[in-house]
C-alpha positions as a Python dict, from the first residue, in 0.01 Angstrom:
ca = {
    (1, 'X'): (0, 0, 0),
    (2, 'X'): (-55, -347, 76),
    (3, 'X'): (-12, -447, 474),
    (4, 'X'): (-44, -822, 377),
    (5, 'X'): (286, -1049, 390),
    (6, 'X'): (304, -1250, 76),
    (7, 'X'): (349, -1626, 61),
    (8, 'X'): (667, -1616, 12),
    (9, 'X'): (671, -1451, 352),
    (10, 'X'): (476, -1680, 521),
    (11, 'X'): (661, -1973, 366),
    (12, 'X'): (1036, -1816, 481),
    (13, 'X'): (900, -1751, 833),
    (14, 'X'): (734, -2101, 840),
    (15, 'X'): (1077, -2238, 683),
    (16, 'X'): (1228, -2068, 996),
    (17, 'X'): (1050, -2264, 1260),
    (18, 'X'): (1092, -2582, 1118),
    (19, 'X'): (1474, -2530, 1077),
    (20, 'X'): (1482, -2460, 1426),
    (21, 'X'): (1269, -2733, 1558),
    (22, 'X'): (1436, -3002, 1383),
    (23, 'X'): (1797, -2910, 1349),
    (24, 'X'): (1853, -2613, 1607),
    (25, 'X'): (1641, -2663, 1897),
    (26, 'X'): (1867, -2942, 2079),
    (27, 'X'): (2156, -2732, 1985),
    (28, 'X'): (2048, -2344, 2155),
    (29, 'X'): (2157, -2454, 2457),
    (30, 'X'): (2487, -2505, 2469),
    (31, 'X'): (2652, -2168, 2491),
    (32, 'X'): (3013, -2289, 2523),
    (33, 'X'): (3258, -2151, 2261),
    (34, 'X'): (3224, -2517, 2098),
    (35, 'X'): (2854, -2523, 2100),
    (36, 'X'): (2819, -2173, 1949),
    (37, 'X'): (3018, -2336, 1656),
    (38, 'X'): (2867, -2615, 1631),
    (39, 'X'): (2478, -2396, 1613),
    (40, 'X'): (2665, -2151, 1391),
    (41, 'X'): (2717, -2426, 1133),
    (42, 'X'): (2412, -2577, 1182),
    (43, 'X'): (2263, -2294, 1092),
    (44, 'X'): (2499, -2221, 798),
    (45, 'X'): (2367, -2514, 654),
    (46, 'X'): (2019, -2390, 690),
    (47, 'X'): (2085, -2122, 484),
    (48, 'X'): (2023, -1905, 810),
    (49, 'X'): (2301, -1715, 839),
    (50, 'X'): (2366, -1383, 576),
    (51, 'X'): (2005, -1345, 544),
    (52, 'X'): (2065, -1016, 323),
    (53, 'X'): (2380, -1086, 231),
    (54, 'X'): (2443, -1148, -173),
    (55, 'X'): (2404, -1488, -297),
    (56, 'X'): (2748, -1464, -449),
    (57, 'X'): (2907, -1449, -95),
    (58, 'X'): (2737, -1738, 11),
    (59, 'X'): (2432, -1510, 141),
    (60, 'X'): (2058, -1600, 78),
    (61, 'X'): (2008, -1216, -80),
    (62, 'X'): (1664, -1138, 95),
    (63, 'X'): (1536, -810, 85),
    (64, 'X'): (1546, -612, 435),
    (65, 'X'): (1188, -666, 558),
    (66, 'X'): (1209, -1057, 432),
    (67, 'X'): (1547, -1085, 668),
    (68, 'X'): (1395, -915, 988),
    (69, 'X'): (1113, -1123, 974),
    (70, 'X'): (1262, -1455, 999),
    (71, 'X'): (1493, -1275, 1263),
    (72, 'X'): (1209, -1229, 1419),
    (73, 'X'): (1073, -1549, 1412),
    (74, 'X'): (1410, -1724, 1477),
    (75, 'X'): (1446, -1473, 1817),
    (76, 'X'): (1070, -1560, 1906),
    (77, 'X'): (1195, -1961, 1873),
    (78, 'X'): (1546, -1854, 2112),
    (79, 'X'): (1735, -1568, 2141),
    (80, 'X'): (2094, -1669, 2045),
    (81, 'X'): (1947, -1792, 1755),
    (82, 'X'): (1774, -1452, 1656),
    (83, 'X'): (2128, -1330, 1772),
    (84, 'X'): (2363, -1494, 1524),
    (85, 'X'): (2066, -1468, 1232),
    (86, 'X'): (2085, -1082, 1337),
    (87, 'X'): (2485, -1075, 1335),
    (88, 'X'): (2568, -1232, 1067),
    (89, 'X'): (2277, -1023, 844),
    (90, 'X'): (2200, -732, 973),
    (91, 'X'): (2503, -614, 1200),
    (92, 'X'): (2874, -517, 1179),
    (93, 'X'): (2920, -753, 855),
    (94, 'X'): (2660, -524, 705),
    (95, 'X'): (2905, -235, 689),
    (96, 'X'): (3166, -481, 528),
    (97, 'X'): (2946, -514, 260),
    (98, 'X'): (2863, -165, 166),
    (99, 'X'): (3239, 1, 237),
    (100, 'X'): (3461, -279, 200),
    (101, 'X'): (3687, -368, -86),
    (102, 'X'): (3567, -674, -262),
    (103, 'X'): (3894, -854, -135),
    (104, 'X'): (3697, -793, 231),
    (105, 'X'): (3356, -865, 115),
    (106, 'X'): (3481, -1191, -42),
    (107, 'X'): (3724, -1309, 298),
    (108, 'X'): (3470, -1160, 536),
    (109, 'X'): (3088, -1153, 424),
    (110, 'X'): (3188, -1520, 264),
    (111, 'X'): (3342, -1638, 598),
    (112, 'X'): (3023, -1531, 794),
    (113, 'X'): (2748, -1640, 547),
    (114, 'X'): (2910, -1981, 528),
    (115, 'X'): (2982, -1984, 964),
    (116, 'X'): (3325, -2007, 984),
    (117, 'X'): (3363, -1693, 1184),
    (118, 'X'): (3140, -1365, 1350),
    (119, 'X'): (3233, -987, 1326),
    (120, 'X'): (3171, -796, 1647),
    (121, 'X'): (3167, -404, 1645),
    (122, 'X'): (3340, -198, 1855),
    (123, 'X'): (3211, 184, 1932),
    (124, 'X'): (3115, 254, 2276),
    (125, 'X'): (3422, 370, 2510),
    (126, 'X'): (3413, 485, 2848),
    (127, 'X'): (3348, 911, 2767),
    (128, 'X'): (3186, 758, 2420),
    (129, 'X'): (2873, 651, 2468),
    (130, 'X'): (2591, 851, 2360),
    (131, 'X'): (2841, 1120, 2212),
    (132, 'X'): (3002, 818, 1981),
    (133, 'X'): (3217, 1103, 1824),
    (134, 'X'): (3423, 1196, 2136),
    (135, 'X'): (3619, 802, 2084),
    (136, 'X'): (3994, 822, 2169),
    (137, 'X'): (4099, 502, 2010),
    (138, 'X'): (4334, 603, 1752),
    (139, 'X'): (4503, 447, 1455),
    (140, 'X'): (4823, 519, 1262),
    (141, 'X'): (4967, 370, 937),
    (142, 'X'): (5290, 194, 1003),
    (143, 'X'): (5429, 191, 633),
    (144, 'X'): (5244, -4, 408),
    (145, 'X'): (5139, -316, 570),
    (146, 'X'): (4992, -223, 875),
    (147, 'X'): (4816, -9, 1096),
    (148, 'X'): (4861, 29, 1502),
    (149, 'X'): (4534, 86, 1709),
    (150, 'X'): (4575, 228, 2079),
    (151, 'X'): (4274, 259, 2289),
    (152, 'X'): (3988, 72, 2477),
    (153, 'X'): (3624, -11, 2377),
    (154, 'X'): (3371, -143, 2617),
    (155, 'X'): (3055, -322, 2605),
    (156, 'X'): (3138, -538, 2292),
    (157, 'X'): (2911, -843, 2278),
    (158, 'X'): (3014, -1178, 2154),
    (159, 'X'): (3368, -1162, 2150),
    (160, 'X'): (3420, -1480, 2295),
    (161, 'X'): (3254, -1613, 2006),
    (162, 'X'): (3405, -1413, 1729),
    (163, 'X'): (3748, -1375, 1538),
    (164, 'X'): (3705, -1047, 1452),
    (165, 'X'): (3570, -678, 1584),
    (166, 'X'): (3480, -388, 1328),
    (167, 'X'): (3620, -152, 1593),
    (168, 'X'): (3565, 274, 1512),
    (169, 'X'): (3838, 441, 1543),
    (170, 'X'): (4030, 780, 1498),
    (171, 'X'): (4312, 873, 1203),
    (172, 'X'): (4388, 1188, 1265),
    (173, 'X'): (4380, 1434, 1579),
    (174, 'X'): (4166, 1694, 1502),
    (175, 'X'): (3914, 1570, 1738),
    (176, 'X'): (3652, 1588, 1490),
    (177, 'X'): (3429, 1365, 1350),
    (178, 'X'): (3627, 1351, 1019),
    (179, 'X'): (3913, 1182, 1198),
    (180, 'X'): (3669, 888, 1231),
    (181, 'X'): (3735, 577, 1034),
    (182, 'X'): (3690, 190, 1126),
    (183, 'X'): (3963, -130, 1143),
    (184, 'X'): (3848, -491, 1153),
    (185, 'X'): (4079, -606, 1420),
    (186, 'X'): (4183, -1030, 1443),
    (187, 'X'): (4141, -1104, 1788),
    (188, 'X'): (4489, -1307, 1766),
    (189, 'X'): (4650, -968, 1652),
    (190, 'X'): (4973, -856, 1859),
    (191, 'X'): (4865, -577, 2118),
    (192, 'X'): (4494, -682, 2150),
    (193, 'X'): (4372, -835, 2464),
    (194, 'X'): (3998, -799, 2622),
    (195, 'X'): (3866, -843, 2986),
    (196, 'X'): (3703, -1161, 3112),
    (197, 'X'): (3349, -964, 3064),
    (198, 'X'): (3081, -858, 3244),
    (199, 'X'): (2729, -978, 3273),
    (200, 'X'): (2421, -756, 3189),
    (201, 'X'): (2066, -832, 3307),
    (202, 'X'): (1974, -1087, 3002),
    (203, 'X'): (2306, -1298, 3096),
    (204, 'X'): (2473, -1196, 2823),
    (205, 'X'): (2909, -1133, 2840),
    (206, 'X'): (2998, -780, 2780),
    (207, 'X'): (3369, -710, 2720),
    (208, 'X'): (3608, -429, 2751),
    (209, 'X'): (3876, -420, 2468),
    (210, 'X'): (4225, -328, 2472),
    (211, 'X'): (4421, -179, 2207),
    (212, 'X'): (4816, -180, 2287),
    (213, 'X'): (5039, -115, 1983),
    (214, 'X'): (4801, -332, 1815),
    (215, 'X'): (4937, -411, 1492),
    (216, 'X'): (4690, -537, 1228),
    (217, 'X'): (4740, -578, 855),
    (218, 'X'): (4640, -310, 622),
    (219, 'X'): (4425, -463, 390),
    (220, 'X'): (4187, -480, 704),
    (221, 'X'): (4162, -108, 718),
    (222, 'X'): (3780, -50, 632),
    (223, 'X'): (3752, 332, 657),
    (224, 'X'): (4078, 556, 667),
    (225, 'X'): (3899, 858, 803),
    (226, 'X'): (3584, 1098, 676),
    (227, 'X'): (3378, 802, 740),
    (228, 'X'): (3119, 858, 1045),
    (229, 'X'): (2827, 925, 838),
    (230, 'X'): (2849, 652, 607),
    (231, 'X'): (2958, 383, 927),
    (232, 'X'): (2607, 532, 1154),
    (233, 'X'): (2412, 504, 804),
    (234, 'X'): (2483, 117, 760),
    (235, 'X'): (2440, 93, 1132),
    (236, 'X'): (2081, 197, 1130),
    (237, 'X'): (2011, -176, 894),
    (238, 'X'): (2169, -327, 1268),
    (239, 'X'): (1973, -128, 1447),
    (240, 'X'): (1654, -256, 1285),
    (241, 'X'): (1817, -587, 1311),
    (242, 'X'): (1793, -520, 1696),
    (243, 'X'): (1453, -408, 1665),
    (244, 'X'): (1323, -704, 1517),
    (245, 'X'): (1488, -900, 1795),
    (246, 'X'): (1315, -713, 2027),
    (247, 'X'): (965, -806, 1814),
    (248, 'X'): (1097, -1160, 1850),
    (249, 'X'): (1066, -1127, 2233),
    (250, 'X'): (764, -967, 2275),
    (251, 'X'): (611, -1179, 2044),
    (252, 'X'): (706, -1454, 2249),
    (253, 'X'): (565, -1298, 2543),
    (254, 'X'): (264, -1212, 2416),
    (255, 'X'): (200, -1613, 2296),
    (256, 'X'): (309, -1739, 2644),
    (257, 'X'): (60, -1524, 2778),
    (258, 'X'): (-223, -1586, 2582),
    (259, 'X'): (-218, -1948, 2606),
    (260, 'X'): (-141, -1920, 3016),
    (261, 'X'): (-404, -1730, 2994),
    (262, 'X'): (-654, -1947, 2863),
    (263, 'X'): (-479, -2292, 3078),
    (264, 'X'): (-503, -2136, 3468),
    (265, 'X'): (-738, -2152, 3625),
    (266, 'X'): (-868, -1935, 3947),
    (267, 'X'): (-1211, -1907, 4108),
    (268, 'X'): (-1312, -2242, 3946),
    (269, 'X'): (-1258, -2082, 3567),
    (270, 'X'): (-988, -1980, 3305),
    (271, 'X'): (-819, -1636, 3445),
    (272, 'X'): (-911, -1553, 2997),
    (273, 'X'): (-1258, -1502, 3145),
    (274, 'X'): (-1185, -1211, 3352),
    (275, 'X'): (-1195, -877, 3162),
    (276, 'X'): (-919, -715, 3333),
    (277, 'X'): (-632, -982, 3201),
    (278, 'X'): (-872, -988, 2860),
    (279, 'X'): (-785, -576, 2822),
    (280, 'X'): (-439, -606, 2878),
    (281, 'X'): (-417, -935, 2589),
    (282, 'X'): (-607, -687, 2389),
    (283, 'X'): (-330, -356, 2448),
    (284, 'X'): (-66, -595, 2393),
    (285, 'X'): (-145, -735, 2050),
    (286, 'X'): (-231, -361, 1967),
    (287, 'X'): (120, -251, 2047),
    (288, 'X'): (290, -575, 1882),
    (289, 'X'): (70, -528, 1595),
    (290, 'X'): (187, -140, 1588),
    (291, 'X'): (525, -193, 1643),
    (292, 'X'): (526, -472, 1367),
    (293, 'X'): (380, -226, 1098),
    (294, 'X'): (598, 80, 1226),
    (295, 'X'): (947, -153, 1164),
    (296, 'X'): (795, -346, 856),
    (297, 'X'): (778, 11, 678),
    (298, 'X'): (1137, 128, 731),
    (299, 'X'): (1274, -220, 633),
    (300, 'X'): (1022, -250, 315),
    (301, 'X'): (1133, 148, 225),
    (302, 'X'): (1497, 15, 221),
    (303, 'X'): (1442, -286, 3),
    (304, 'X'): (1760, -416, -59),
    (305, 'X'): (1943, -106, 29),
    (306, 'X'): (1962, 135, 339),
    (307, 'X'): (1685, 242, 564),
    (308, 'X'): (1570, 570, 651),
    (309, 'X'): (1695, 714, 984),
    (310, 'X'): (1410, 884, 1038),
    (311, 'X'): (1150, 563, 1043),
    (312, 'X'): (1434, 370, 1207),
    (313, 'X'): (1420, 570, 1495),
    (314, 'X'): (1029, 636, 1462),
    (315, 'X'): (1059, 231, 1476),
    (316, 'X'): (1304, 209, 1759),
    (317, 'X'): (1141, 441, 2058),
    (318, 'X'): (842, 295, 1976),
    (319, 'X'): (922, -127, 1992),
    (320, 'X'): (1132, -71, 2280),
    (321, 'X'): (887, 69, 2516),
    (322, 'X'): (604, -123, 2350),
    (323, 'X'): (815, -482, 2364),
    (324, 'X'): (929, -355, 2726),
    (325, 'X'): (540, -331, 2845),
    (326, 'X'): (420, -672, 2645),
    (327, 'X'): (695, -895, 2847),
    (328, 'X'): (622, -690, 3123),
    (329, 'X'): (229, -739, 3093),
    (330, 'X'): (300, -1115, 3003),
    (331, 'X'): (487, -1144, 3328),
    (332, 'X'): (235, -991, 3561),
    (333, 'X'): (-36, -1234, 3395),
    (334, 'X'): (183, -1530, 3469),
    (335, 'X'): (174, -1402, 3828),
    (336, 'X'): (436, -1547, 4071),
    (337, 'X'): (542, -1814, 3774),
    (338, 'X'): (616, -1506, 3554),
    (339, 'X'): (853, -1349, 3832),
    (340, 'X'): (1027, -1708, 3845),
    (341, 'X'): (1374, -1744, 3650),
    (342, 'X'): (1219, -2102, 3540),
    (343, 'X'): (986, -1955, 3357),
    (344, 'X'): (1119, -1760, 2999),
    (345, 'X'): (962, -1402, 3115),
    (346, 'X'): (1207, -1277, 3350),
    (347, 'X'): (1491, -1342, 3052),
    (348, 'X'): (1237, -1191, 2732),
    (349, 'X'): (1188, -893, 2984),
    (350, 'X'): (1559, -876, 3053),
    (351, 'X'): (1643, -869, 2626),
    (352, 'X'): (1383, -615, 2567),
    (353, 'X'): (1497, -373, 2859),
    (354, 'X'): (1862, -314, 2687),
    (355, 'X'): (1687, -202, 2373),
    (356, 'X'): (1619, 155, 2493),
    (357, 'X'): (1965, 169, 2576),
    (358, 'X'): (2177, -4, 2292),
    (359, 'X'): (2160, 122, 1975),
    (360, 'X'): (2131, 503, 2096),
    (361, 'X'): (1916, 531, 2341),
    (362, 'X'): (1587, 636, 2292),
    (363, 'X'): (1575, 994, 2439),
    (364, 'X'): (1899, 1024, 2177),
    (365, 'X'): (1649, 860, 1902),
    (366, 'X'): (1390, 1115, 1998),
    (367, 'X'): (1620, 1396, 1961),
    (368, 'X'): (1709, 1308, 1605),
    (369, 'X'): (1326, 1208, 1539),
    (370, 'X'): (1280, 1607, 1652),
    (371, 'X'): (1558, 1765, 1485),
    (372, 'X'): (1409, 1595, 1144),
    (373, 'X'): (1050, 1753, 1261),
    (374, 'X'): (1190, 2090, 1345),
    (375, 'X'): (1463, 2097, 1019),
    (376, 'X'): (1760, 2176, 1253),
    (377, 'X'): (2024, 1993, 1418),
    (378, 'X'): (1991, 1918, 1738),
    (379, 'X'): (2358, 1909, 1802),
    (380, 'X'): (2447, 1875, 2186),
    (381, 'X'): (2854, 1972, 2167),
    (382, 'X'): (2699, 2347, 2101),
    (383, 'X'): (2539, 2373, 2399),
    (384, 'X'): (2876, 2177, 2571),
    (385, 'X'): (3048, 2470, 2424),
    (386, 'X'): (2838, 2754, 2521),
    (387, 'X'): (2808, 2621, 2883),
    (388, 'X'): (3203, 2638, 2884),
}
């Protein structure tokens, strides 16, 4: 068992930084639909998009822990860079890639990889949130060529910014998971709209998605149905995708801190000196460190296939309260500057904080992390039913 990152590693994570602080850096800022492009090409043309994605769709065919590392490092540099290095590699185009036909994996992994387009994913609905399975948004086949989604979705990120959303879905009405399938919906398709978005704590756009006799072609039906396990077991490669942006940020944290740290000065000397701020440097490179090692092990158990969902969640409770206490620690050492939005702590703190929530939360994480302990399900509808 070797803990030591190779020099390849090193190199792609090196690679990283230098991509962003020649080419990308001037370029992060601009947030508008045209500068997103214009970053997401850039970026293209780093080879920094489709991280794990085949080489044969344009992809650079990394191996899971090699991709979360320089998402990582990219999120650590800014965050909508970690974001679209995350999206386009680990997230929704991730479940193209391991259900799709290869007519989809060529048109859509090959679009991403090469930034012409994103993929958003749609799952969460207003009575689906935790309990993903109770989703209303239903699908039909209308003949041949098309299927019609009705329904609404809510908190989908980036769809400003994408052309596309992987949205979950129900055909059939038995109510039961095995109705579940998944539709990659154009966001010019007839009967789609979405709300002007609302904005969470880290300033990021959350939209609401309609579904009104959308009509959308049939060859972008991913999953007819039967499908739920197989979607939530290529979502936990997104969810470590999310976990390493959450390293990214408390990484970043943990830097700014140190080197504050070491330049104020208070009581005529560096505020290093003092052995309080000097214990909480140490317990936050412990829990960075930790969290590191705890992720690095379900992405290197993967390889180039899918992780466990038992060390993804072991991975998930763990960074998101650990990152959530670095920025938080980083903050308080920063003092009054650290509590100011013109400093980067208050947003870092603000991207780690959703992390126990998105994803499954992680009292749901620590439910599944139990029922694999115990060797039972720990199914909550049974208790739903009992109670009724």
């Amino acid at each position: 068992m070797d803990f030591q990152l190779t020099e390849r590693q090193r190199e792609l994570i090196d690679l990283a930084g230098e991509h962003y602080r020649r080419s990308l850096k001037q370029l992060a800022s601009d947030h508008t639909r045209e500068g997103i492009a214009r970053l997401r090409g850039k970026m293209a043309e780093a080879g920094l998009l489709g991280l794990n994605m085949p080489e044969e769709y344009g992809g650079a065919g990394l191996p899971l822990l090699d991709t979360l590392l320089v998402i990582q490092k990219l999120q650590s540099c800014a965050s909508i860079v970690g974001a679209l290095a995350h999206r386009s590699s680990t997230g929704a185009i991730g479940a193209i890639l391991e259900l799709g036909t290869p007519e989809q994996k060529s048109f859509f992994v090959g679009g991403v990889c090469r930034g012409e387009f994103g993929v958003s994913i749609g799952i969460t609905e207003p009575e689906a949130g935790s309990a993903a399975t109770a989703m209303k948004t239903a699908a039909r086949r209308d003949g041949n060529d098309a299927v019609v989604l009705n329904g609404k979705k809510q908190f989908v990120s980036f769809v400003d910014h994408n052309s596309y959303t992987l949205t979950y879905c129900r055909f059939g009405s038995t109510g039961k998971p095995a109705d579940i399938g998944a539709v990659i919906v154009p966001h010019d398709a007839p009967g789609f709209s979405h709300s002007q978005g609302g904005i969470n704590m880290a300033d990021e756009r959350l939209f609401e998605l309609f579904f009104d006799d959308c009509r959308v072609p049939a060859q972008n039906v991913l999953l007819d149905g039967n499908a739920f396990g197989r979607l939530i077991s290529v979502y936990n490669a997104e969810r470590l995708g999310s976990i390493a942006r959450m390293l990214g940020s408390a990484q970043a944290s943990f830097e700014l801190a140190v080197a504050y740290a070491k330049e104020r000065r208070q009581f005529g000397r560096e505020i290093a000196d003092f052995q309080g701020l000097q214990w909480m440097l140490a317990d936050m490179k412990v829990k960075l460190e930790a969290a590191q090692l705890l992720t690095y092990r379900a992405a290197s158990n993967a390889g180039h296939g899918l992780p466990s969902r038992s060390e993804v969640s072991i991975a998930k409770v763990y960074t998101a309260q650990a990152a959530r206490e670095i920025c938080d620690d980083a903050l308080q050492i920063h003092g009054a500057n650290g509590y100011m939005k013109e400093f980067p702590l208050a947003q870092r703190y603000a991207e780690v904080r959703g992390g126990s929530i998105y994803g499954g939360t992680i009292q749901i994480h620590k439910n599944m992390i139990a029922g694999d302990l115990l060797e039972r399900s720990n199914n909550q509808w049974k208790r739903a039913e009992k109670a009724g």
